[in-house]
N, C-alpha and C positions, 0 to 999 in steps of 0.2 A: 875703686871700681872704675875700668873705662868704660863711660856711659854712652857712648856712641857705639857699642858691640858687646852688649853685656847679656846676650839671647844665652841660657843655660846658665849665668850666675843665680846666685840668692841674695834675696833682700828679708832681716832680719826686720817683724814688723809689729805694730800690735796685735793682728790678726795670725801672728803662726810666719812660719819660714814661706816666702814666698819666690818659688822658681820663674823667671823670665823666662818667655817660652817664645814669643816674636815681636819685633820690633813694630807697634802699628801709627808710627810716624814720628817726626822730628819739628819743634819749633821753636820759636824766637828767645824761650828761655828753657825748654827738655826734651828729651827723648821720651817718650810714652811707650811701654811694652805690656802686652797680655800678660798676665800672672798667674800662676798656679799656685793655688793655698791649700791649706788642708781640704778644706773640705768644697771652697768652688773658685772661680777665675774673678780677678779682679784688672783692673788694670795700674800701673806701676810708673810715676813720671819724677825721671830720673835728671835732676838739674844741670845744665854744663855752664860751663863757662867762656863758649865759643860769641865773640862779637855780631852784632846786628847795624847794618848799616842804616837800618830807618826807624830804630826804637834803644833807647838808652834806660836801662835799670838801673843808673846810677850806682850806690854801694849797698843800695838795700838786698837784702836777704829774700830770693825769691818763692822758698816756701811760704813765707810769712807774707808777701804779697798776694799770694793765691789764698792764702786763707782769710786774710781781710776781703779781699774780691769775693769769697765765696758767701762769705758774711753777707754781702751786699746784695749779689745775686738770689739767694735766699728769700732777702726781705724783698727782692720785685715780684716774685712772685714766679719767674718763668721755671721750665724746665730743664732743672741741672742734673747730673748723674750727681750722689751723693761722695760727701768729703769723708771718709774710712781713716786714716791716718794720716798726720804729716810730722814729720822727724825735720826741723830747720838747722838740727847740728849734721844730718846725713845726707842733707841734700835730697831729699824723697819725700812723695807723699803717695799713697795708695787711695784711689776711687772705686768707685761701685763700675762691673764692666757693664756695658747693655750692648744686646745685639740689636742689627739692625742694619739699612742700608744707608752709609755715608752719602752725605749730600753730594760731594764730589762724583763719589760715580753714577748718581742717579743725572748727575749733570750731563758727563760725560757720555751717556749712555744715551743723552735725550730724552730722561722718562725722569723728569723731573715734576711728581704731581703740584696742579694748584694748590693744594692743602700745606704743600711746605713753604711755598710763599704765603700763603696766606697766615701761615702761623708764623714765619720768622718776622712779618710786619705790625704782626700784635706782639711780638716782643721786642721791635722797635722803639714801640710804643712806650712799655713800660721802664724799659729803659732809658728814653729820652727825658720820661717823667722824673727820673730821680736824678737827671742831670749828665748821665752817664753815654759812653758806647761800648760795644763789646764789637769782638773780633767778627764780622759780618764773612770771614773765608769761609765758602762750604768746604773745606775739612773740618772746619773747627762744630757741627751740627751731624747729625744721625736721626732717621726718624728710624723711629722703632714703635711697633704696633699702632701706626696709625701718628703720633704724636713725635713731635719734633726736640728734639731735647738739644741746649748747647753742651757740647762737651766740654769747651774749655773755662778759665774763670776769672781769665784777665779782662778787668774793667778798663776805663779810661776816662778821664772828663771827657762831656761832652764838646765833638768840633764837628760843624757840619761837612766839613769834605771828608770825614773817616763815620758818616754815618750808615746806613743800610742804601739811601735814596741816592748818594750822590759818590757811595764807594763800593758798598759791600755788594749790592743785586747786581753791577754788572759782572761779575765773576759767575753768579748764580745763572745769566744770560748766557755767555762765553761756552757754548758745550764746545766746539769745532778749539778753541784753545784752550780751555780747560786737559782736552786731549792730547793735543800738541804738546805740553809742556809737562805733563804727566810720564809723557813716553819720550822726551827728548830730555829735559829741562831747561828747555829755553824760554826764557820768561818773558822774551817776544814778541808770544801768543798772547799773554794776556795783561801784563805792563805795558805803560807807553810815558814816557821813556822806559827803557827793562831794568834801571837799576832805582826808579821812583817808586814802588809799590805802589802807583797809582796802577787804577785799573784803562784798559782800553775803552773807550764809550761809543764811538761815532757810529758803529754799526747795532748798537742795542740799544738805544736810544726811543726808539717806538716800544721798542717790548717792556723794557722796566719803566718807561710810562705808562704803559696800560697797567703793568700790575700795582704801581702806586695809587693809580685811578682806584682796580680795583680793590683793594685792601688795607689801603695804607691810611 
């Protein structure tokens, strides 16, 4: 299967034949696509094998990473969409789908309620308790009905420059490049240098201090 354009393939699953219906983004180890199942939508993350210039999977098997992560995620307690299948011979795992507004465009839109920072820094929290980080990008979160869920389930040991205070909230700051690099892709807007995945700071620097103040 090419999994960089696989919108009308089937994925052969434990829950039933499941139709890809749209592609709802790409990262550092799949492609994620809406699914159609028998009987409701799931979503579908499809593994590739395309290089990352700022994160190394070594030779491990990245179903089987996402399912130890999930393991882990679990026991912190936050809110993950649920793990449905994962197939490590086929490269695929199917999740639970949730509707809702991605963080990214609530960024992007400027209508990014306090109640989303407020809850991605109480899973800050629980996450730095077990020693861990997780992917602090608002693509990788949705709040849905009120509540903030991550959607993705790559862990990491804990390092304080890739944590929420000193990596991940300025992206959550960033609406004006968040936008830019959405609609361009130049990473410009919101990297500094553009090929460091670090984020830009100098101009958000009052704002993700107050919300640390407040919440963190």
């Amino acid at each position: 299967m090419q999994v960089n354009n696989a919108v009308g393939q089937r994925v052969s699953s434990q829950l039933g034949e499941l139709e890809l219906l749209r592609l709802l983004g790409k990262g550092k180890s799949a492609y994620s696509y809406l699914a159609q199942g028998p009987e409701q939508q799931y979503v579908v993350k499809l593994m590739h094998a395309e290089p990352c210039p700022y994160y190394d999977f070594a030779d491990n098997n990245k179903v089987e990473l996402e399912q130890a992560a999930y393991a882990r995620l679990k026991a912190s307690g936050i809110a993950i969409p649920q793990l449905l299948d994962a197939n490590p011979e086929q490269a695929y795992l199917v999740k639970e789908f949730l509707e809702g507004d991605l963080v990214t465009d609530l960024v992007i839109r400027d209508a990014l309620p306090q109640t989303c920072v407020q809850q991605v820094c109480q899973m800050a929290k629980r996450i730095k308790a077990l020693g861990l980080n997780i992917d602090y990008y608002p693509d990788n979160f949705i709040l849905n009905k009120g509540r903030l869920y991550y959607l993705d389930y790559e862990t990491n040991p804990y390092e304080e420059q890739w944590d929420l205070a000193h990596w991940g909230l300025y992206y959550w700051a960033n609406s004006a490049g968040m936008k830019a690099y959405k609609a361009t892709g130049d990473a410009s807007a919101i990297h500094q240098p553009v090929d460091s995945a670090k984020p830009i700071t100098e101009p958000f620097l009052a704002t993700v201090n107050q919300w640390l103040a407040d919440y963190a």
